[in-house]
C-alpha positions, 0 to 999 in steps of 0.5 A: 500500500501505498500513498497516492499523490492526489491524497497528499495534495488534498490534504494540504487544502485541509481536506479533512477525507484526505487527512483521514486516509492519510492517517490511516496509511502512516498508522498502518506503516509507523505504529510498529515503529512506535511500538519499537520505542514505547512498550505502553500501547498509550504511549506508543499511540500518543507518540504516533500521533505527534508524529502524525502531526509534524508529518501533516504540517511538513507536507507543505514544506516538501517537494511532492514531485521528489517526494518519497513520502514513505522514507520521508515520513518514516525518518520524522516518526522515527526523529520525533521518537527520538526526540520524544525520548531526550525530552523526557529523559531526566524523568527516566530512572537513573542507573548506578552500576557499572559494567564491562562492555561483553558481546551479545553472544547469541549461537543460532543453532540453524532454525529448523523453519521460517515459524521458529525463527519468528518466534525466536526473534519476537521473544528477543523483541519482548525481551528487548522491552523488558529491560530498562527502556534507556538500554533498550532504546541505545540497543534498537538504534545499534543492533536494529537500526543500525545507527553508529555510537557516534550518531546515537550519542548526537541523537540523544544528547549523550557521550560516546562512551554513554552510548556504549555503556547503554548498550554494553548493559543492554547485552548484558541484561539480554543475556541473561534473559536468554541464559534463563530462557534455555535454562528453563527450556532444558529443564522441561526437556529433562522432565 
């Protein structure tokens, strides 16, 4: 699905059908992304609707004949996300304790089909969510978005060394959960 042109013109003469369809379009395609960011469906929801907005308001700033909505949309729902974050972040919780930086040491074993592999990397994903939202976030933008130390460090407003400690952290706390999962897992086999 993608969005049509016509739809995007209508919606900067403020035709309220346009807004709709358009909102319609970036729900299904960006609240995912949301939800990668915020593990309260209300939060997630508030945060997609923000973007929404800027999206809705930048549209007359941008060129529609060189306009590729989705990636443009994309990049300002993720950006208001990040955004979003360095605003509230002196109200997240504060850790103390100090870690060694470790690697994720995940061994795929080679999945026996596409089924398992989804259910494996959707327990990852609720893992994720789980541990401390100020790792998870440092850790979605290294390991799954791809981004640098230095690009997270200039997003949220940290030090390269925080950033790497976020995500050292992250591993370690994800480790540990998987530690525990294939514990309890070889534990009901031997039963």
């Amino acid at each position: 699905m993608n969005v049509d042109r016509s739809v995007l013109e209508a919606c900067l003469t403020d035709d309220r059908k346009a807004h709709k369809d358009l909102y319609a379009y970036c729900y299904q395609a960006f609240i995912p992304l949301c939800y990668k960011y915020h593990s309260q469906d209300e939060d997630a929801r508030f945060a997609f609707n923000h973007a929404f907005m800027k999206i809705l308001s930048g549209l007359k700033d941008v060129n529609l004949d060189d306009l590729n909505f989705h990636a443009w949309a994309k990049r300002i729902t993720r950006n208001s996300l990040i955004d979003d974050y360095r605003k509230n972040k002196l109200h997240r919780s504060h850790f103390t304790t100090r870690e060694s930086d470790w690697e994720l040491e995940i061994h795929s074993q080679g999945s026996q089909n596409e089924a398992e592999s989804q259910f494996a990397y959707q327990n990852i994903l609720q893992m994720i969510d789980e541990i401390p939202q100020n790792h998870a976030l440092v850790f979605r933008l290294y390991v799954i978005e791809g981004y640098s130390h230095k690009e997270i460090a200039e997003q949220l407003d940290l030090t390269v060394g925080t950033s790497k400690w976020h995500l050292s952290i992250a591993r370690k706390l994800l480790r540990e959960k998987i530690n525990k999962l294939n514990a309890l897992t070889e534990t009901r086999l031997v039963v």
